[in-house]
GUMARZA-251240 format. One record per residue (C-alpha): residue number from 1; residue in three letters; y, z, x. Coordinates in nm, 3 decimals. Example, Ala and Ser with C-alpha at 12.3 -4.5 7.8 and 13.67 -1.06 7.14 Angstrom:
BEGIN
pos, code, yy, zz, xx
1, Ala, -0.450, 0.780, 1.230
2, Ser, -0.106, 0.714, 1.367
END
This chain:
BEGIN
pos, code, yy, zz, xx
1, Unk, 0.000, 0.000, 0.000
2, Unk, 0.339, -0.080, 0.135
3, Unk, 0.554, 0.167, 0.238
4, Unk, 0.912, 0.006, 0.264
5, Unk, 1.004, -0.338, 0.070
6, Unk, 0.974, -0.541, 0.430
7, Unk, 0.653, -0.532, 0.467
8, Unk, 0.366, -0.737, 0.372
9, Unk, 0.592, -1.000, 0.270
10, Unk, 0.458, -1.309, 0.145
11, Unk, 0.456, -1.696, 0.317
12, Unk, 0.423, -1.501, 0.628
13, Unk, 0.766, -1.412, 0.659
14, Unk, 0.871, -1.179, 0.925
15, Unk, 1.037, -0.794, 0.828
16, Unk, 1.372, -0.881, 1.026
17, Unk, 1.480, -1.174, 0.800
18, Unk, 1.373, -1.041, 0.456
19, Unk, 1.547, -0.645, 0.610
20, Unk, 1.796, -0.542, 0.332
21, Unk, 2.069, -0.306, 0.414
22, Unk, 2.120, 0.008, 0.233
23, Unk, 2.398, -0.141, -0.002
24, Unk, 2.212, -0.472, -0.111
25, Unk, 1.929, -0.244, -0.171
26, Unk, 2.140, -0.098, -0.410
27, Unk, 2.286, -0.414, -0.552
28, Unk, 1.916, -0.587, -0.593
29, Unk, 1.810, -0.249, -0.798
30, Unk, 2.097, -0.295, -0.964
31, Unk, 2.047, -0.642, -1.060
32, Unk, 1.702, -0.562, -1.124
33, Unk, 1.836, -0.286, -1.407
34, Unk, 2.051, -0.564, -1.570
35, Unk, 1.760, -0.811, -1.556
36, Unk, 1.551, -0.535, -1.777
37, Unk, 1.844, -0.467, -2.000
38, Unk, 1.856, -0.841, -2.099
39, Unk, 1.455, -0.838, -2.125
40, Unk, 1.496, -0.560, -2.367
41, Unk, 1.773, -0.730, -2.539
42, Unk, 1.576, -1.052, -2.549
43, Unk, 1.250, -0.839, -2.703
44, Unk, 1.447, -0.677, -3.016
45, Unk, 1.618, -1.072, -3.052
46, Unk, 1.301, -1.196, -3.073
47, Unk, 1.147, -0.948, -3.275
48, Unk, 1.403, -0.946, -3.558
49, Unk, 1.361, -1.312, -3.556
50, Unk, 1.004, -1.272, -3.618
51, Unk, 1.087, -1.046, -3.906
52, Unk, 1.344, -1.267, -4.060
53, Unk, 1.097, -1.542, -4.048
54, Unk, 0.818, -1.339, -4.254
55, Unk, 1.059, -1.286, -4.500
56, Unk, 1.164, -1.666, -4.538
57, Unk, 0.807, -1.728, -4.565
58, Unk, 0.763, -1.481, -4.791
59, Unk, 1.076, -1.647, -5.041
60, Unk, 0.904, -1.980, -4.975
61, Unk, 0.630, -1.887, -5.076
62, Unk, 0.766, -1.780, -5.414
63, Unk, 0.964, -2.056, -5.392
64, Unk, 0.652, -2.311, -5.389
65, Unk, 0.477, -2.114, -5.643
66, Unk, 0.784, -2.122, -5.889
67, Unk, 0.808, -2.550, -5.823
68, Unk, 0.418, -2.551, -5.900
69, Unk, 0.434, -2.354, -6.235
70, Unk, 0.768, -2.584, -6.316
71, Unk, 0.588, -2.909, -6.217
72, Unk, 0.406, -2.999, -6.532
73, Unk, 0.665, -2.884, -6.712
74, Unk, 0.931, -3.125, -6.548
75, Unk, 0.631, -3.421, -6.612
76, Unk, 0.676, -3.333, -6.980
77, Unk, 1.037, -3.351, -6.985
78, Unk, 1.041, -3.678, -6.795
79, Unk, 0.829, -3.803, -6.992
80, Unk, 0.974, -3.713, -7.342
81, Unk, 1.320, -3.837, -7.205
82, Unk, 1.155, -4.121, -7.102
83, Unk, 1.011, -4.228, -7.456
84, Unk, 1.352, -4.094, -7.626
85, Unk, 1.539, -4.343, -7.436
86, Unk, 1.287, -4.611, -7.516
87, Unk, 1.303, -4.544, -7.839
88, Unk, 1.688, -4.514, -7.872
89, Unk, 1.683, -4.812, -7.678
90, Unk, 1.500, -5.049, -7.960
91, Unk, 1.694, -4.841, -8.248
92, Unk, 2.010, -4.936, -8.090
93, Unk, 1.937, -5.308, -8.039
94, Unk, 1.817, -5.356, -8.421
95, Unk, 2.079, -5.214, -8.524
96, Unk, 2.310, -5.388, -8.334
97, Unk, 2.115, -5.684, -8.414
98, Unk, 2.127, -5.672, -8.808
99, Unk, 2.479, -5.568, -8.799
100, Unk, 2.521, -5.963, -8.677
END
């Protein structure tokens, strides 16, 4: 196990050029803290993303369920409308027709 943060460094680098002084010690820690902080900040972000998204699924869901139960209904509609105007149609054009 290492003792200091030279050694064993990896690529085969050698202690002298990777040595930090006391004060970037202290800076790299301290970057390292704001890093975290970020992380954290990231990780709640993310999460209450996660639940907003369950709950849109969850409205969709009723959502889709309401169109289905309203789907036969609109076919019925359409198709009454569509025989009303057919029918209004044909009334209109005899009577337009005898009035001549």
């Amino acid at each position: 196990m290492p003792q200091t943060l030279t050694e064993n460094l990896p690529n085969g680098r050698d202690q002298e050029s990777f040595a930090m002084s006391p004060n970037e010690q202290i800076e790299y820690f301290r970057s390292i803290g704001r890093l975290e902080a970020q992380v954290a900040a990231l990780v709640s972000a993310v999460t209450e993303i996660k639940a907003k998204m369950d709950c849109i699924d969850s409205r969709l869901d009723q959502l889709d369920r309401l169109a289905n139960r309203w789907k036969g209904g609109f076919a019925v509609i359409l198709t009454l409308g569509a025989i009303a105007g057919f029918v209004l149609d044909n009334v209109l054009r005899w009577w337009t027709s005898k009035g001549s």
